[in-house]
C-alpha positions as CSV (number, residue, x, y, z in Angstrom):
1,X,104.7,253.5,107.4
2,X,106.9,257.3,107.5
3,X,104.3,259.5,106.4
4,X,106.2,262.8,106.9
5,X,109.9,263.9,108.2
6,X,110.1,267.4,109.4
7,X,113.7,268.8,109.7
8,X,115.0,272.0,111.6
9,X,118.8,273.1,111.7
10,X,120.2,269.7,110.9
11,X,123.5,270.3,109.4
12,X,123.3,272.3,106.5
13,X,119.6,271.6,106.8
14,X,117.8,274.6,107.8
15,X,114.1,273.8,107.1
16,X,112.5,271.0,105.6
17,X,109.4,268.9,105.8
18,X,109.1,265.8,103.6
19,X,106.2,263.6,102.7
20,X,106.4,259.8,101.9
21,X,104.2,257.3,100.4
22,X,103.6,253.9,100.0
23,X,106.0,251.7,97.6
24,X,109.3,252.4,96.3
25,X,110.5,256.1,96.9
26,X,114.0,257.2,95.6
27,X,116.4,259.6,96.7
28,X,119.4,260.8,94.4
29,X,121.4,263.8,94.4
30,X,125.0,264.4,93.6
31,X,127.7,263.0,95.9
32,X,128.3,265.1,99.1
33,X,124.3,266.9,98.4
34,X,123.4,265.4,101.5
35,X,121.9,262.5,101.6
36,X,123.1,261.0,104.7
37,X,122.8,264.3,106.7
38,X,118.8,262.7,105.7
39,X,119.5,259.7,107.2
40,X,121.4,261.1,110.4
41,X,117.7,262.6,110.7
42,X,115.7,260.0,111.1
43,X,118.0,258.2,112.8
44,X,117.9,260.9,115.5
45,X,114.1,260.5,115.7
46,X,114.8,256.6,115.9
47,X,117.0,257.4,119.1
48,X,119.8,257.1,117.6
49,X,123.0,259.1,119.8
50,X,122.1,263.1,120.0
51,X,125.4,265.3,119.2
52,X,126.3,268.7,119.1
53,X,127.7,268.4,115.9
54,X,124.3,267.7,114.2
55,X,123.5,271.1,115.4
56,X,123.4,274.2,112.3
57,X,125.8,276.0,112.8
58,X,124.3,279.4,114.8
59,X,121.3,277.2,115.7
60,X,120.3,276.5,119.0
61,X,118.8,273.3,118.4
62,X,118.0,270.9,116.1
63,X,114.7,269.4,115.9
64,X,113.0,266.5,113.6
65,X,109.6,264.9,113.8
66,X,108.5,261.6,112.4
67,X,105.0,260.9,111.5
68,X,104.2,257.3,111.5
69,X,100.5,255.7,110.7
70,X,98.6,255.0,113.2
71,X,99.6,252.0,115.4
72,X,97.2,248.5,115.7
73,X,95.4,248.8,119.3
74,X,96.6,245.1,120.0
75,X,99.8,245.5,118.3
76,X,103.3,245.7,119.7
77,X,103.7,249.6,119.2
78,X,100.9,250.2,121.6
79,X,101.8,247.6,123.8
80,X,105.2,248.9,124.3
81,X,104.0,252.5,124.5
82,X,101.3,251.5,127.1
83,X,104.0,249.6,129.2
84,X,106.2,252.9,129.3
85,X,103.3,254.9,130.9
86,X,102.9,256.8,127.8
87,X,98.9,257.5,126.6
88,X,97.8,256.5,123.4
89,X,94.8,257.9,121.6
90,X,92.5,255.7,119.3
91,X,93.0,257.0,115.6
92,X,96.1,259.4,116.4
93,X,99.2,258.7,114.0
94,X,102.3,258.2,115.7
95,X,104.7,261.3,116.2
96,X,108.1,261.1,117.5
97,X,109.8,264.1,118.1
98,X,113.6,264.4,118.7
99,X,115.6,268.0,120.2
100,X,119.2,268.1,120.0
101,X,121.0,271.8,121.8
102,X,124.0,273.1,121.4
103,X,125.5,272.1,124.2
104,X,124.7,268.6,123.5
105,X,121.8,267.2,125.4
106,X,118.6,265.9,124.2
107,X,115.1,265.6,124.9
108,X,112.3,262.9,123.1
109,X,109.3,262.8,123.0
110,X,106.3,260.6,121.6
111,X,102.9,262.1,120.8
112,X,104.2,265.2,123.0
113,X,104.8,263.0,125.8
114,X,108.7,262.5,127.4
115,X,109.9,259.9,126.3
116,X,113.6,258.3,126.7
117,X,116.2,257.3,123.6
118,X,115.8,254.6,124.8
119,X,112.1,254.1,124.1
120,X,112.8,255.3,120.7
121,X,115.2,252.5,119.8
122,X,112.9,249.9,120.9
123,X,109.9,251.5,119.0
124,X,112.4,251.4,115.7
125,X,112.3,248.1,115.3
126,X,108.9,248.2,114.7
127,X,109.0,250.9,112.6
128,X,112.4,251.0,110.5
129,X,114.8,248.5,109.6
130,X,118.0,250.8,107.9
131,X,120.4,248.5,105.4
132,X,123.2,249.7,104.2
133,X,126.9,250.3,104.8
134,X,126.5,250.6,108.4
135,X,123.8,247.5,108.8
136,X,121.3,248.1,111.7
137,X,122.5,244.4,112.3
138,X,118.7,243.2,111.9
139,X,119.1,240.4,109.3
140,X,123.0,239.8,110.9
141,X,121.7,239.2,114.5
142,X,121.6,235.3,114.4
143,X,119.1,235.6,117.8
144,X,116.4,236.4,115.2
145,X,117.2,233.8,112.4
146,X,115.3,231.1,113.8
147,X,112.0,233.1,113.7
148,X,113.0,233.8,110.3
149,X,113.0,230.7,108.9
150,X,110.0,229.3,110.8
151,X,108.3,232.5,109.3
152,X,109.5,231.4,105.7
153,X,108.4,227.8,106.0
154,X,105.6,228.4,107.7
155,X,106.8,226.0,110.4
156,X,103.8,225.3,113.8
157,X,106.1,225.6,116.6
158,X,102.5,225.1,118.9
159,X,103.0,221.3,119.6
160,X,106.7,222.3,120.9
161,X,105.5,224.8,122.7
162,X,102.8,223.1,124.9
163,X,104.9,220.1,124.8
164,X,107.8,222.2,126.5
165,X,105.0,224.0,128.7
166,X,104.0,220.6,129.9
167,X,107.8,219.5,130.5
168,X,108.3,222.7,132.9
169,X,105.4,222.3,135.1
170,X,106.0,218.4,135.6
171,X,109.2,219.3,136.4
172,X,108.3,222.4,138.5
173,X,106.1,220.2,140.4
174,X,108.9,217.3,141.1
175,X,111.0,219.6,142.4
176,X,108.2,221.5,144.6
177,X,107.5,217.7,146.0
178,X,111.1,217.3,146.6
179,X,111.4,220.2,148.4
180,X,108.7,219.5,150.4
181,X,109.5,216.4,151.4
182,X,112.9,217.1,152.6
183,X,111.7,220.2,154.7
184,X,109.1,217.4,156.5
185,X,112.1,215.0,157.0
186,X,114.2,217.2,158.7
187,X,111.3,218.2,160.6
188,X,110.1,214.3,161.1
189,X,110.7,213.8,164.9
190,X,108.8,217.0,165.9
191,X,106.1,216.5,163.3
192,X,105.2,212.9,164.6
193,X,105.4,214.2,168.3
194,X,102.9,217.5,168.0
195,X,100.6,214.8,165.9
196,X,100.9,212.2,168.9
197,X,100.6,215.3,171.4
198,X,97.3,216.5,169.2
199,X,95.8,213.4,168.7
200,X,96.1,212.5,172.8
201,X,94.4,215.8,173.0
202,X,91.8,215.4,170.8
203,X,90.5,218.6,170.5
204,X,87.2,219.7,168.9
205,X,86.1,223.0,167.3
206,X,84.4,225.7,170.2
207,X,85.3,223.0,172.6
208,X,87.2,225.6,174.7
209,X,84.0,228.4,174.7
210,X,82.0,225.4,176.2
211,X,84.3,224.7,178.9
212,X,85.2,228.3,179.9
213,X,80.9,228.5,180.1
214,X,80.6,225.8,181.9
215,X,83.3,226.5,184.2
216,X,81.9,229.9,184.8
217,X,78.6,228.4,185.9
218,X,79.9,226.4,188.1
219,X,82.1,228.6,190.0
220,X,78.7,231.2,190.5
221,X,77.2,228.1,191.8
222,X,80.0,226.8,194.2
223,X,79.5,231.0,195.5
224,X,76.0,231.1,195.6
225,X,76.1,227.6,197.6
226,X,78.2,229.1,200.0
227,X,76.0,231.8,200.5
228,X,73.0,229.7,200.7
229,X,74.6,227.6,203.7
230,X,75.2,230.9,205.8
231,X,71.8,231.4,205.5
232,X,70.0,228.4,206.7
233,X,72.7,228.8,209.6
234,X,71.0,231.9,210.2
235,X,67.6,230.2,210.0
236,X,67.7,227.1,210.8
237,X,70.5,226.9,213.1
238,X,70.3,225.5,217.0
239,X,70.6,230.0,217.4
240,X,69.2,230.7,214.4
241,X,66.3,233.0,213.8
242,X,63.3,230.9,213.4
243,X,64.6,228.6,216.3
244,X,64.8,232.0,218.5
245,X,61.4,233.1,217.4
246,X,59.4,229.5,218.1
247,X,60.9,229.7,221.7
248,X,59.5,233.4,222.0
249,X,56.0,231.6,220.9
250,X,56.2,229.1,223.6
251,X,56.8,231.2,226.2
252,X,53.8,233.8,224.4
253,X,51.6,231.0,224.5
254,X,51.9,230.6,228.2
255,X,51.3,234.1,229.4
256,X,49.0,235.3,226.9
257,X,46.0,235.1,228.7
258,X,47.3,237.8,231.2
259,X,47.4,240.9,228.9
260,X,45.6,241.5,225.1
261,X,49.1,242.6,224.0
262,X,50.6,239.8,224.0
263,X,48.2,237.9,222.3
264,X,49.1,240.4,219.5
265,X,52.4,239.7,219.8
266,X,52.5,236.4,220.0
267,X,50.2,236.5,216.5
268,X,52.6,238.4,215.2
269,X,55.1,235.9,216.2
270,X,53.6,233.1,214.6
271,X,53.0,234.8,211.1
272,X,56.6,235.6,211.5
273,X,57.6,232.0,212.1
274,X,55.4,231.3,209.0
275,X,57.3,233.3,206.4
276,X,60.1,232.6,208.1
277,X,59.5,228.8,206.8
278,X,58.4,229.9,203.6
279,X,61.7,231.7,202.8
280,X,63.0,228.4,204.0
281,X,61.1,226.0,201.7
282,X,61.8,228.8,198.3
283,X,65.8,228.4,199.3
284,X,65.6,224.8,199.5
285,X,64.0,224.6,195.9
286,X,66.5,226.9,194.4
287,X,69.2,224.9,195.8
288,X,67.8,222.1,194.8
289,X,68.2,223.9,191.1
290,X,71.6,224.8,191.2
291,X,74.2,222.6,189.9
292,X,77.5,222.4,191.5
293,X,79.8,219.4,191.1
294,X,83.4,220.0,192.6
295,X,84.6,216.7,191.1
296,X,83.5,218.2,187.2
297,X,84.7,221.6,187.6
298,X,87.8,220.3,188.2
299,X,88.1,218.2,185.1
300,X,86.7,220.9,183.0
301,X,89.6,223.2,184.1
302,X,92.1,221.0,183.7
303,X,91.0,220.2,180.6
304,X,90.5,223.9,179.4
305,X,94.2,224.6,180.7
306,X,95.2,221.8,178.4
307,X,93.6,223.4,175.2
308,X,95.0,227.0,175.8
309,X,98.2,225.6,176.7
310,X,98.9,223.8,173.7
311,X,97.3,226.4,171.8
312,X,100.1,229.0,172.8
313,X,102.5,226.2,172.0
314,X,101.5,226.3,168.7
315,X,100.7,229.7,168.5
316,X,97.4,229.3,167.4
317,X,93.5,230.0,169.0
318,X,92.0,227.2,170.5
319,X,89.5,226.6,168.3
320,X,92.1,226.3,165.6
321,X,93.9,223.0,167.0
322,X,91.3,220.6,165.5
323,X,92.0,221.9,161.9
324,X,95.8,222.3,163.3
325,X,95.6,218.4,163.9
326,X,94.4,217.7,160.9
327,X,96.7,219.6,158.7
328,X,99.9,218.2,160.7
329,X,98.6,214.9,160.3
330,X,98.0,215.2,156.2
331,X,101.7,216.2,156.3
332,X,102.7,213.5,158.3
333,X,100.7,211.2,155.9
334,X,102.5,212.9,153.0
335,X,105.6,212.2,154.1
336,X,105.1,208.7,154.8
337,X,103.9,207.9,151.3
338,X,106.7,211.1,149.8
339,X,108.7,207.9,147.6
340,X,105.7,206.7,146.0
341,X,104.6,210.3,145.3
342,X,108.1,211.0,143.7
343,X,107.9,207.9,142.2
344,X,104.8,209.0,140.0
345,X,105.8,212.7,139.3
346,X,109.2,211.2,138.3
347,X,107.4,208.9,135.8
348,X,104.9,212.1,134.6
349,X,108.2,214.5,134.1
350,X,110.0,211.7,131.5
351,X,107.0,211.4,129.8
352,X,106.8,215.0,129.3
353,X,110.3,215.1,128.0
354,X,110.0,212.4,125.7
355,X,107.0,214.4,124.2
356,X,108.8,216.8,124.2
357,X,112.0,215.2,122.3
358,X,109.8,214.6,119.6
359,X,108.0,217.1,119.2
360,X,111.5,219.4,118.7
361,X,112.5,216.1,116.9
362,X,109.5,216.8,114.2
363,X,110.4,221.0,114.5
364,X,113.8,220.5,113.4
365,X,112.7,218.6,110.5
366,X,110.6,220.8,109.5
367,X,112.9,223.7,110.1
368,X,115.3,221.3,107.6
369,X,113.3,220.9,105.2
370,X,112.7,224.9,105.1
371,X,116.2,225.5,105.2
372,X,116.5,223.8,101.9
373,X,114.2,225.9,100.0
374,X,115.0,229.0,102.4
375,X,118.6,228.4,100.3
376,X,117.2,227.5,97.2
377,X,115.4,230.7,97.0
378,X,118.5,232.7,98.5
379,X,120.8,230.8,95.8
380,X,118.2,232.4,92.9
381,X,118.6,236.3,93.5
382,X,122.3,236.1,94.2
383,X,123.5,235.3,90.7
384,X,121.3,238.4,89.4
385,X,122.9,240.5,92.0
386,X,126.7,239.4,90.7
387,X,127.2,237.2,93.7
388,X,127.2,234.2,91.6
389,X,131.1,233.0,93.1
390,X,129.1,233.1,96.8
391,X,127.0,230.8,98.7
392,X,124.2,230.3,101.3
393,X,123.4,228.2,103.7
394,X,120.9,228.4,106.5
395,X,122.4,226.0,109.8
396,X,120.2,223.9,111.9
397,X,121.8,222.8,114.4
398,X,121.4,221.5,118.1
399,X,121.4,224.3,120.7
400,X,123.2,223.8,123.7
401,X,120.8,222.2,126.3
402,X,120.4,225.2,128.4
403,X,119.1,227.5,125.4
404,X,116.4,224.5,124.5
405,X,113.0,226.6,124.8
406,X,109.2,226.6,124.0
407,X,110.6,226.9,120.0
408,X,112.6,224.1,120.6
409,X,116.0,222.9,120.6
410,X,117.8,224.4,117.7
411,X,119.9,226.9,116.9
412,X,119.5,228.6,113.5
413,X,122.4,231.1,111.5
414,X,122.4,232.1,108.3
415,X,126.0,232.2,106.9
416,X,127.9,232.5,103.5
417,X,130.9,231.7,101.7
418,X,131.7,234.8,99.1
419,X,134.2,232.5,97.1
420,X,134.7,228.9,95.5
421,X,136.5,226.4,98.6
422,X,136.2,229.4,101.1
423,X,135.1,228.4,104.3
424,X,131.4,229.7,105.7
425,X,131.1,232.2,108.0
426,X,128.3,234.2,108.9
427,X,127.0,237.2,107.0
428,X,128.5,240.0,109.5
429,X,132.2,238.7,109.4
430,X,133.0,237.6,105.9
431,X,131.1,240.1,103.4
432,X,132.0,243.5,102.2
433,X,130.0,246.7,102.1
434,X,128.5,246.3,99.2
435,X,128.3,242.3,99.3
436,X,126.5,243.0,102.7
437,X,123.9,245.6,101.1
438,X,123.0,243.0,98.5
439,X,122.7,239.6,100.4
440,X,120.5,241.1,103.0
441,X,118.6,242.6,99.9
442,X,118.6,238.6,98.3
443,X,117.2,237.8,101.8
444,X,115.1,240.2,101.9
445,X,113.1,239.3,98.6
446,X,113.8,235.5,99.5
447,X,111.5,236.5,103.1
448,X,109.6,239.3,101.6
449,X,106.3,237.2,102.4
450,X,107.1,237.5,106.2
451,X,107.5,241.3,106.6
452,X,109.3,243.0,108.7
453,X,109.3,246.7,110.1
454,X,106.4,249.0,107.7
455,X,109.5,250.8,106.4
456,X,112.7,249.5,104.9
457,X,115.7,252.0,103.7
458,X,118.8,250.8,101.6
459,X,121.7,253.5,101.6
460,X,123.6,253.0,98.1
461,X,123.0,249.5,98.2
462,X,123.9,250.0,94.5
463,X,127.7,251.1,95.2
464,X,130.1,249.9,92.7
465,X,128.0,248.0,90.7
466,X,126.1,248.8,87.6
467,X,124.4,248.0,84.1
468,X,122.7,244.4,84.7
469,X,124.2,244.2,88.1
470,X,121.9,247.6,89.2
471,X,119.0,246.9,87.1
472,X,118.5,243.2,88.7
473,X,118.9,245.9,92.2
474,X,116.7,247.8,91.1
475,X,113.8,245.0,89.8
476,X,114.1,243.1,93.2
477,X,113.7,246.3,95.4
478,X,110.5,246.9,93.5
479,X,109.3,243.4,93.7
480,X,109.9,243.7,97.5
481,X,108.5,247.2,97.7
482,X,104.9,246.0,96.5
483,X,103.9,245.4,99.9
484,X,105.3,248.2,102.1
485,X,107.2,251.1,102.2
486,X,110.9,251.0,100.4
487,X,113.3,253.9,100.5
488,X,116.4,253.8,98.5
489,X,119.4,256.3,98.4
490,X,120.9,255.5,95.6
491,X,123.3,256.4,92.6
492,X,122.6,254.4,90.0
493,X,120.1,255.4,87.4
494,X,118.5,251.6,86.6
495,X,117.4,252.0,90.3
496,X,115.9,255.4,90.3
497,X,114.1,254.6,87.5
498,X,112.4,252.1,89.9
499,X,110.6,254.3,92.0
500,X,107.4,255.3,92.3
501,X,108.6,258.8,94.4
502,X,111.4,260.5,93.7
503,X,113.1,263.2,95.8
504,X,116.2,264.9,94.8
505,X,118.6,266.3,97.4
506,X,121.0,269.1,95.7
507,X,123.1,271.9,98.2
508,X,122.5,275.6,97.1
509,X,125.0,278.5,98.4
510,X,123.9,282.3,98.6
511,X,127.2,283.4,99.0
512,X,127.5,283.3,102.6
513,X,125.4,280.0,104.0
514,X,125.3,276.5,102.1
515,X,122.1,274.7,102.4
516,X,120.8,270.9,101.8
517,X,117.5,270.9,100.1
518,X,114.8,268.5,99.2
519,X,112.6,268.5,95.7
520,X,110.4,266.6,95.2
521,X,110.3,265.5,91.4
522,X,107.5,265.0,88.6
523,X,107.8,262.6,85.7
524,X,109.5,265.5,83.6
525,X,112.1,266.2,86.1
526,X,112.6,262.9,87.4
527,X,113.3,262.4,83.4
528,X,116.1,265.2,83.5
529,X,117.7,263.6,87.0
530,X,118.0,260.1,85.7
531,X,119.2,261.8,82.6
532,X,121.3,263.8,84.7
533,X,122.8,260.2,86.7
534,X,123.2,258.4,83.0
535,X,125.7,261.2,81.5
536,X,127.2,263.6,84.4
537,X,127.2,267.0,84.3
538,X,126.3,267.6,80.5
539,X,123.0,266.1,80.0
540,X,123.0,264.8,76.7
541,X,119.9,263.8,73.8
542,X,121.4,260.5,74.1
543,X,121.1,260.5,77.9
544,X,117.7,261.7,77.9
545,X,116.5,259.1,75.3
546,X,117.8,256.2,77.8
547,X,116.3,257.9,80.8
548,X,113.1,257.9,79.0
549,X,113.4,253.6,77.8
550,X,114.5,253.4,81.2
551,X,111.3,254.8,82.6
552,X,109.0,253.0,80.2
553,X,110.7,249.8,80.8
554,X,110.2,250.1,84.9
C-alpha cells in the first residue's frame, strides 16, 4: 500500500508531502488544479520516462519519494529486489526515490540504493496498477487473462502441470537416447574394434605396477648373476685364486720341514684356502636364492609394453583400461539393444502425452465453465455502469501447439462488443475512453476476490457520465476498495462522496509564481467541496443540503 508521496519542484508543485490510507481516497479539484501533474508524480517514482519538462521552472531538479509498506520476505517484491543485488532490511517500508535535472537525466533509487527505471517498472506491477484514460494496459494484456480466470474460478492447474512436467522429461529423455544412439552408430566400427582390442588384452586393475616390479627384480638379478659368475671365475677357476693358493700348499707341504717359516706360512695358507671356501659355499646359497628367469622377463615386458601402449592409445593410465573396457563394452551393449530401448521410452512419452491431453482436456472445462460465470458476473455491473447496449465474453480457445505449457493448452482473451450485432473485439481496440475506464472497473469488481497490485488508481473514470450512471461508479469502487487501497481522481460528486479520504488539489498565485497544492479535507470541508462539485462556483443551501444526503447515504 502508498503510505506517503513526497513532491519537490514538480511542475507547479513546489513542496508537497502527502499521506495515504487504506480504502477509498478521493482526489477532486477544479479542472486544470492539477491533478494529473499528481499522477505524472508517481508515475515518475514508478519509472515512468524522466523529462526536463517536469522540472519547476528555476528548479534544478525534481525529486519524489514513494513510501510503500513493508514488503513479505517470501514475496515477489523481495525476490525481485534481491535478484537485482539490491539489500533489503527485515521491517524497513519500501522507499523509492526518483531525481529528475534540468538537463534531463535521471537517477533512482530504492531504499537509498541505485537502482535502474527499469527496476522501477518491474516493481510497479506489484505495487500500482493505474486505470484510466491512458490504461497501464494491465487488464488489456491478453498474456495475463488466463491467470485471471483460473484465479476467478478457482481452477487447479497442478494435475496439468505435473502432467506436462512428466511429458517433457519422457521426451527429454527419448531424445537424449536418440542422440546417443546415433553418436555410437556412427562410431560402431571403431567401438566394436577397441572392445575386441580390450577384451584380447584383458587387462586388470595395478596389473601394470606388478609387472614393472617384477620386471625390475628381475633385471637386478640377471646383473647380480653376472656378477656372481665373474667371481667364481676368480675363485674357482683352473687360475683362479683358491686353485693358485692349494698349489702354493702342496708345494709348502713338501718343504716345510726345512725352515719354521714356512710352516707359518703354509698355515696361513691353509686358513686362507678355508675362507676362501667358505666365501664360496655363502655365494653359492645366495645364488641359489636369487630368481632369474630370462624366458619370464621376457613375457612380462612384452606384456607391460602392451598395457602402456594401448593405454596411450586411449589416452588413459594403465590402470584405467579395465574400467575403460568395461565402460566401452556397456556402450557397445547399449547400442546393440538401442531399438528396444527406443521402443520403451517411445511407448513411456505417448503415455505422458495422453495424460497430459486430458488433463488440459479437464482444465479447459473447467476454465469453460468459469468463463460462463466469469461473464455472468461481468454482464451484472455493466448495465449499472450505462453499458447495458455492450457485451462480454471471456474466449477459451485452443492455443497454437507451440504455446501449449504447464497451464495447459489454451488461450484465454477477454473481449467485448459495445453495440447490438457489432462484432467482438477485444477490450483495447473497440472501447472508448470512458467505456475503457468502466469495463476494466466492471472487471475489476467481477475479480475483486483475486487482487491484484496493493494500490489501484482510476483517473476520471467518471468522465461524461453522471446521476445514476456516477453513483453505480461510485458504489462499485467502494465495494472494491474494502480490501485494499483505491484512489480516485474524479469530478463527479456521487463518487467523492464515496471516500473515506479526501484530498483537494486547488492552484494558488501570489502575483508572480502559480502553485499546485494539496489539502487534505475534514467532514466539514469535504461537505463544502462536494457542495462545491454539485453547483459550480456559487455554492448554494440547496447544494449543500445534497452534499450532506449524499454523505449520509455513502
Amino acid at each position: 500500500m502508498l503510505n506517503s508521496l513526497a513532491i519537490r519542484d514538480v511542475v507547479l508543485i513546489e513542496a508537497l508531502d502527502l499521506q495515504f490510507g487504506a480504502g477509498l481516497g478521493v482526489l477532486t479539484g477544479e479542472t486544470g488544479a492539477g491533478k494529473s501533474i499528481l499522477l505524472d508524480a508517481l508515475g515518475l517514482a514508478l519509472g515512468a520516462r524522466g523529462e526536463a519538462g517536469l522540472v519547476r521552472q528555476g528548479a534544478a531538479q525534481a525529486v519524489v519519494t514513494a513510501t510503500f509498506d513493508t514488503p513479505p520476505a517470501d514475496g515477489p517484491i523481495v525476490a525481485l529486489l534481491t535478484e537485482n543485488g539490491l539489500d533489503v532490511e527485515p521491517g524497513e517500508p519500501l522507499l523509492i526515490r526518483r531525481i529528475v535535472k534540468a538537463d534531463g537525466g535521471s537517477r533512482a533509487f530504492v531504499n537509498d540504493q541505485p537502482a535502474s527505471a527499469g527496476l522501477l517498472r518491474e516493481l510497479a506491477t506489484w505495487l500500482v496498477e493505474i486505470h484510466g484514460q491512458h490504461d497501464d494496459r494491465g487488464l488489456l494484456n491478453a498474456r495475463g487473462h488466463r491467470a485471471l480466470l483460473d484465479a476467478f474460478g478457482r481452477v487447479d492447474t497442478g494435475p496439468t502441470a505435473r502432467a506436462y512436467k512428466a511429458w517433457r522429461e519422457a521426451e527429454g529423455a527419448l531424445a537424449a537416447a536418440r542422440a546417443g544412439i546415433d553418436t555410437a552408430q556412427r562410431d560402431r566400427e571403431w567401438l566394436e574394434h577397441a572392445v575386441g582390442e580390450l577384451r584380447a588384452l584383458a587387462p586388470e586393475p595395478g596389473e601394470e605396477e606388478t609387472l614393472a616390479d617384477r620386471r625390475r627384480t628381475m633385471q637386478r638379478a640377471e646383473k647380480i648373476a653376472e656378477d656372481l659368475a665373474a667371481i667364481e671365475n676368480w675363485l674357482e677357476g683352473s687360475d683362479g685364486g683358491l686353485s693358485q693358493l692349494r698349489q702354493a700348499a702342496r708345494v709348502l707341504e713338501r718343504i716345510a720341514g726345512d725352515h719354521a717359516a714356512f710352516a707359518d706360512a703354509l698355515a696361513a695358507i691353509d686358513r686362507a684356502v678355508i675362507e676362501g671356501a667358505v666365501a664360496e659355499d655363502r655365494l653359492r646359497i645366495a645364488k641359489a636364492d636369487l630368481w632369474f628367469d630370462p624366458a619370464t622377463l621376457e613375457e612380462d615386458e612384452t606384456r607391460l609394453f602392451e598395457l602402456r601402449g594401448m593405454a596411450r592409445k586411449h589416452r588413459v593410465q594403465p590402470d584405467d583400461l579395465a574400467e575403460l573396457a568395461s565402460e566401452l563394452e556397456r556402450k557397445l551393449a547399449a547400442l546393440e539393444a538401442g531399438e528396444e530401448g527406443l521402443a520403451a521410452l517411445e511407448d513411456k512419452l505417448a503415455a505422458a502425452r495422453t495424460r497430459y491431453d486430458a488433463a488440459a482436456d479437464a482444465l479447459s472445462a473447467a476454465r469453460s465453465e468459469a468463463a460462463t460465470r466469469l461473464d455472468a458476473a461481468v454482464k451484472g455491473e455493466l448495465v449499472p455502469l450505462k453499458l447495458d447496449a455492450a457485451r462480454f465474453r471471456t474466449v477459451v480457445a485452443a492455443a497454437a501447439g507451440e504455446n501449449w505449457s504447464a497451464a495447459g493448452n489454451d488461450r484465454v482473451e477477454f473481449e467485448i462488443s459495445t453495440n447490438p450485432g457489432a462484432p467482438f473485439a477485444p477490450l483495447v481496440k473497440i472501447a472508448s475512453g470512458g467505456e475503457l475506464s468502466r469495463f476494466i472497473l466492471a472487471l475489476k469488481v467481477a475479480l475483486a476476490e483475486q487482487g491484484g497490485a496493493a494500490t489501484m488508481i482510476f483517473d476520471e473514470i467518471d468522465r461524461g457520465v453522471g446521476g445514476a450512471v456516477a453513483s453505480a461508479i461510485g458504489e462499485r469502487l467502494a465495494r472494491l476498495a474494502g480490501g485494499t487501497q483505491l484512489l480516485v481522481v474524479t469530478h463527479s460528486p456521487q463518487v467523492a462522496a464515496r471516500g473515506q479520504h479526501h484530498l483537494l488539489i486547488a492552484k494558488s498565485h501570489d502575483g508572480t509564481v502559480t502553485r499546485t497544492g494539496v489539502t487534505a479535507l475534514d467532514e466539514a470541508a469535504r461537505r463544502e467541496e462536494i457542495a462545491r462539485m454539485l453547483s459550480g462556483a456559487t455554492i448554494t443551501p440547496e447544494a449543500r443540503a445534497q452534499a450532506e444526503r449524499l454523505l449520509e447515504t455513502a
